[in-house]
N, CA, C and O atoms as a DFTB+ gen file, in Angstrom:
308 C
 N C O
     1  1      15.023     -13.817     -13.895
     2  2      13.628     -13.439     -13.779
     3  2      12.839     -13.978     -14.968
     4  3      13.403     -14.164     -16.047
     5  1      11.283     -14.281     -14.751
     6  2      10.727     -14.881     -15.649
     7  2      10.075     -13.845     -16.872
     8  3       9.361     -12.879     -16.603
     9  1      10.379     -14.156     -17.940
    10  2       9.873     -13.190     -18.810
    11  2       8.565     -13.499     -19.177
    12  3       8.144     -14.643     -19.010
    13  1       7.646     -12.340     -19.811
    14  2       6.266     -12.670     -20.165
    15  2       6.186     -12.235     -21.534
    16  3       6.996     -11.315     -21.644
    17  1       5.650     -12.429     -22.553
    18  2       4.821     -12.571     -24.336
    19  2       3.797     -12.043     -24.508
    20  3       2.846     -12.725     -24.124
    21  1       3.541     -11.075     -24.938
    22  2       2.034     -10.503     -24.649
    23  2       1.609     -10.434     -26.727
    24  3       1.767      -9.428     -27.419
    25  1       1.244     -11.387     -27.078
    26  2       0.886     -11.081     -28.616
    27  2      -0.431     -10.805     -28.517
    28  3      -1.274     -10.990     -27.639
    29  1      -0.439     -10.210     -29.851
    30  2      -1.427     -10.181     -30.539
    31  2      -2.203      -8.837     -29.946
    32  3      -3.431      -8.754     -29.945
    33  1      -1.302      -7.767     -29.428
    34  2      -1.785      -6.756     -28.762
    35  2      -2.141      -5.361     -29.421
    36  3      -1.395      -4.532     -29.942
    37  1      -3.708      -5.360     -29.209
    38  2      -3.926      -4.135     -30.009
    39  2      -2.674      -2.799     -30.143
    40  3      -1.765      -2.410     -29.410
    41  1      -3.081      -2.486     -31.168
    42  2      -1.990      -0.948     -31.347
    43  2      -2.466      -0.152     -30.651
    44  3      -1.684       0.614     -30.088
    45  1      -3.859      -0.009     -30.413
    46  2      -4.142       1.666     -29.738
    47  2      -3.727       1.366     -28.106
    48  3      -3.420       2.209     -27.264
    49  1      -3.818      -0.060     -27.948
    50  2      -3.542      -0.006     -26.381
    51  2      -2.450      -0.479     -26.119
    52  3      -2.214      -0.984     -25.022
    53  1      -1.586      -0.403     -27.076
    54  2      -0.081      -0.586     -26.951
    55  2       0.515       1.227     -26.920
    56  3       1.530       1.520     -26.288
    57  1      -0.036       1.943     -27.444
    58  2       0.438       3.166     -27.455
    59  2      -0.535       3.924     -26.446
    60  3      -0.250       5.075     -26.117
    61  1      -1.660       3.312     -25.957
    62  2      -2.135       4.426     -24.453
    63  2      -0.770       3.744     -23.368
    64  3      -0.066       4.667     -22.958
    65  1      -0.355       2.479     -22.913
    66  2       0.847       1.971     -22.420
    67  2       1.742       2.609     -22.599
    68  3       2.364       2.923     -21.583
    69  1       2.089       2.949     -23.488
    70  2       3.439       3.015     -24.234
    71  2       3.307       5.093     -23.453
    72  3       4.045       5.473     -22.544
    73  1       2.464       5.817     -23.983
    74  2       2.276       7.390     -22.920
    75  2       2.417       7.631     -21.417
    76  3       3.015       8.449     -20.718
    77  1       1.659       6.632     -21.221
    78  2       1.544       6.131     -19.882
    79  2       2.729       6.478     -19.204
    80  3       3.064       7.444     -18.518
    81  1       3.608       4.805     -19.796
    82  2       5.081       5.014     -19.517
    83  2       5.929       6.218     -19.450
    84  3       6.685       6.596     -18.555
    85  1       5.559       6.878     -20.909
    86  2       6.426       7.916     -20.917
    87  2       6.463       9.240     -19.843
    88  3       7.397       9.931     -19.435
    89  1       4.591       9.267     -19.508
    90  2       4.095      10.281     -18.357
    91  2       4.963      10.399     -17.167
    92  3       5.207      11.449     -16.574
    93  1       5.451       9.098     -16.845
    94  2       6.001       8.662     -15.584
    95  2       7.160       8.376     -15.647
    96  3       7.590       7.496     -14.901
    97  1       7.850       8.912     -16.388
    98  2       9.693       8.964     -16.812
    99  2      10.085       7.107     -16.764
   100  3      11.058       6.675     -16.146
   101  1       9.311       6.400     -17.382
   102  2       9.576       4.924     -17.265
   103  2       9.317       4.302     -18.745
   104  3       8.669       4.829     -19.649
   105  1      10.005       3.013     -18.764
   106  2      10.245       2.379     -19.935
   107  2       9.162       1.994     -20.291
   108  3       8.300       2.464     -19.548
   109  1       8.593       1.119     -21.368
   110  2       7.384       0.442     -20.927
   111  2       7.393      -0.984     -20.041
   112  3       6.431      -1.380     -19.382
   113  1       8.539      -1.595     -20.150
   114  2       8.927      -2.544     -19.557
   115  2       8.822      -2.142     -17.988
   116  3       8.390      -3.054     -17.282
   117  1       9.213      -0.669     -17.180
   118  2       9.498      -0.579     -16.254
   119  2       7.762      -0.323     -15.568
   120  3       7.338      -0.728     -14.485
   121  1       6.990       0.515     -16.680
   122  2       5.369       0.736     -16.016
   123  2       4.401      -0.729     -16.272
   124  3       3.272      -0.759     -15.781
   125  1       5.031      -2.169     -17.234
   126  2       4.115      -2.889     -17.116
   127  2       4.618      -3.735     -16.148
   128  3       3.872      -4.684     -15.906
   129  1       5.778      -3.689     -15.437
   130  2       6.034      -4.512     -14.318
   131  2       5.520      -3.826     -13.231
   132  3       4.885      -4.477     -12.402
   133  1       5.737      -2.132     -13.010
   134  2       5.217      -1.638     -11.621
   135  2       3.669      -2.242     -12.219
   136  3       3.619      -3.268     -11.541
   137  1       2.475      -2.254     -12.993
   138  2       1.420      -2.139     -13.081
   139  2       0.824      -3.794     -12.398
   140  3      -0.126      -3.984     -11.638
   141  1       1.602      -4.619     -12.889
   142  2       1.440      -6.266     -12.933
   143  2       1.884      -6.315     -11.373
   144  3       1.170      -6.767     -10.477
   145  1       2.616      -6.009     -11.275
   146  2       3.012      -6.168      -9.232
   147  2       1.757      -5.230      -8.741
   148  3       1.012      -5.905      -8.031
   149  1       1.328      -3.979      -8.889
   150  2      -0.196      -3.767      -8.342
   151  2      -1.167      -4.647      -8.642
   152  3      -1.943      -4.788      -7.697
   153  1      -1.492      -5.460      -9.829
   154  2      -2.871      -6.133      -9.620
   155  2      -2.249      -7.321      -8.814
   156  3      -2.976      -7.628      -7.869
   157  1      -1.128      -8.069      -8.912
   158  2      -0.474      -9.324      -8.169
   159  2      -0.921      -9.122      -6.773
   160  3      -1.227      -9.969      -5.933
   161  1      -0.897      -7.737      -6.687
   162  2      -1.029      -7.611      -5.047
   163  2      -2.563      -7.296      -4.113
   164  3      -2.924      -7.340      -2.937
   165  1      -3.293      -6.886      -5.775
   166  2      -4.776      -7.223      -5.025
   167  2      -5.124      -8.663      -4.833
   168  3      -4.384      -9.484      -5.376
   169  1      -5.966      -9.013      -4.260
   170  2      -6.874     -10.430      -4.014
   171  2      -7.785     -10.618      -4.905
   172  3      -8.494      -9.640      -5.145
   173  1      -7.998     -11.619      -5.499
   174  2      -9.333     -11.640      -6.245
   175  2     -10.452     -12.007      -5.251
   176  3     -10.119     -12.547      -4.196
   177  1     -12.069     -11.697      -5.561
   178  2     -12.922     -11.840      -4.897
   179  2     -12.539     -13.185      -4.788
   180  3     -11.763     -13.266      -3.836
   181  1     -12.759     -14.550      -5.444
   182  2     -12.061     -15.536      -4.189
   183  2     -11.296     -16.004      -3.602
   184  3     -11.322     -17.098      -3.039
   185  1     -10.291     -15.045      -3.657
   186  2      -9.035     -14.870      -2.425
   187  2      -9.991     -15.088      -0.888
   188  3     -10.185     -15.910       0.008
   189  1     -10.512     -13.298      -1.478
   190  2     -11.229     -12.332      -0.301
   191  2     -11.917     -13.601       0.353
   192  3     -11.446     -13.882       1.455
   193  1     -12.982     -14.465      -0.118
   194  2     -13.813     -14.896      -0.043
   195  2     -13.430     -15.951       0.854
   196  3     -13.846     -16.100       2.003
   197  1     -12.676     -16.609       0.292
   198  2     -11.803     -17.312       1.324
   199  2     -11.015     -17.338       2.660
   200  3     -10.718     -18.161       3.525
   201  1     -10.861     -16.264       2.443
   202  2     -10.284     -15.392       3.716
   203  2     -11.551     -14.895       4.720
   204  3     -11.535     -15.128       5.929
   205  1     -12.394     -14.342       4.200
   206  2     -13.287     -14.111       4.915
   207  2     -14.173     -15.420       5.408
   208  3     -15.134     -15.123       6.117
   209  1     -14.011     -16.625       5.171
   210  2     -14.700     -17.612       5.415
   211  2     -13.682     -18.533       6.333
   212  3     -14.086     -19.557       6.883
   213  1     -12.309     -18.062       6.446
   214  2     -11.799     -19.082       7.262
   215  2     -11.980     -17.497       9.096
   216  3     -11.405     -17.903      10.106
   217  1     -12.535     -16.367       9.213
   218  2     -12.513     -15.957      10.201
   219  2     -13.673     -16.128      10.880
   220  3     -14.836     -16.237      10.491
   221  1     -12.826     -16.139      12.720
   222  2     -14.235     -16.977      13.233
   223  2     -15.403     -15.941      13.468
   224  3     -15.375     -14.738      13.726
   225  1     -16.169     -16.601      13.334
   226  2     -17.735     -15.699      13.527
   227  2     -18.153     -15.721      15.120
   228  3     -18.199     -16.510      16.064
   229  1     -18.401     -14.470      14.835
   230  2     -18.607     -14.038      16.347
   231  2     -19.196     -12.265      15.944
   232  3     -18.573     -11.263      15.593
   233  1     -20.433     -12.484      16.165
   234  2     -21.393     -11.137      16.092
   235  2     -20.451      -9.960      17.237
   236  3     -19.602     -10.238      18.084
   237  1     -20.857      -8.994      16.947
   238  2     -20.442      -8.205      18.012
   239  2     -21.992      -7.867      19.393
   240  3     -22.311      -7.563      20.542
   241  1     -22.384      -8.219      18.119
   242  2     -24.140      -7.672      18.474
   243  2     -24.922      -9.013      18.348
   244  3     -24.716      -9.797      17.421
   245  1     -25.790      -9.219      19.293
   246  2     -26.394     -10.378      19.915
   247  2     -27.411     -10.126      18.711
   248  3     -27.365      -9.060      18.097
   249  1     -28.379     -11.177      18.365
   250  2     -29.322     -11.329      17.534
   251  2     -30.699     -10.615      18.495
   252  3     -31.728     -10.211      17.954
   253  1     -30.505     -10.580      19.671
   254  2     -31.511     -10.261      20.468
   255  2     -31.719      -9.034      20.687
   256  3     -32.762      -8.612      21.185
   257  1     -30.222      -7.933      20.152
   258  2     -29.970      -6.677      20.381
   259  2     -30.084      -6.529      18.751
   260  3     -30.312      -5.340      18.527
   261  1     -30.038      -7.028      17.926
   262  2     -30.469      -6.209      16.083
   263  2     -31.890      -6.139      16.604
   264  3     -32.324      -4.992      16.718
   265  1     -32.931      -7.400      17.040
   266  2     -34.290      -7.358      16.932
   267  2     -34.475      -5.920      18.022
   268  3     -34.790      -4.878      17.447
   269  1     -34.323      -5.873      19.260
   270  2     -34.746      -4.749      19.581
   271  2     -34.108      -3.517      19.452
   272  3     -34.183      -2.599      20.269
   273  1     -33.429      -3.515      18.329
   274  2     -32.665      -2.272      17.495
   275  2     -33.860      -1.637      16.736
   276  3     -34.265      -0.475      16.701
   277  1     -34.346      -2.908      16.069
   278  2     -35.093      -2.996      14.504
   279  2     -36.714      -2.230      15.373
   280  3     -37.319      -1.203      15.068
   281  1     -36.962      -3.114      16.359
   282  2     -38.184      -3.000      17.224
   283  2     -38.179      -1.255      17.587
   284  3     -39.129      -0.580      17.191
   285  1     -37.486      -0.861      18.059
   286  2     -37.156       0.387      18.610
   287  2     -37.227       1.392      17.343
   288  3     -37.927       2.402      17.412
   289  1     -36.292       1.004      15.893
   290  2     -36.876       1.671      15.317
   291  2     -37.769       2.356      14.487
   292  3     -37.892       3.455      13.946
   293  1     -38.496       1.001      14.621
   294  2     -40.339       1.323      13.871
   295  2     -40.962       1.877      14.813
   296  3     -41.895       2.599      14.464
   297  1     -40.698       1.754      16.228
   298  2     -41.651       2.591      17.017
   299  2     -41.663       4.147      16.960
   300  3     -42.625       4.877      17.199
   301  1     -40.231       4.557      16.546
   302  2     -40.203       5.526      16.352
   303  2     -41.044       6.482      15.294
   304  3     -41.182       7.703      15.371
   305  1     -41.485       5.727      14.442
   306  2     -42.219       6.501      13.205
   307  2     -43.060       6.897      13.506
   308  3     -43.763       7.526      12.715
């Protein structure tokens, strides 16, 4: 497995880590790998972005049905 180097790391946020760990009966080694596999597993906005740009477009709602959505509801006032 590939190891990671983290220098030059503040003390106070080496020891909120370091509680953290301990909160959760884990090493620190064991809560900065569960922590690093949660952000690995979000998308960054241009993941998302990308993803959302390769799906095909297709309204559900006709442009003709927002306008007399919109129409309908100013009459109401």
């Amino acid at each position: 497995m590939p190891n990671v180097l983290i220098r030059d790391l503040d003390p106070t946020i080496h020891s909120v880590l370091a509680a953290r760990a301990e909160s959760r009966g884990q090493s620190l080694q064991q809560y900065l790998t569960s922590e690093l596999a949660l952000i690995a597993s979000r998308p960054t906005v241009p993941e998302l972005l990308a993803a959302l740009g390769e799906r095909p477009v297709s309204p559900a709602i006709s442009p003709e049905a927002i306008v007399a959505a919109i129409r309908e509801g100013r009459a109401d006032r």
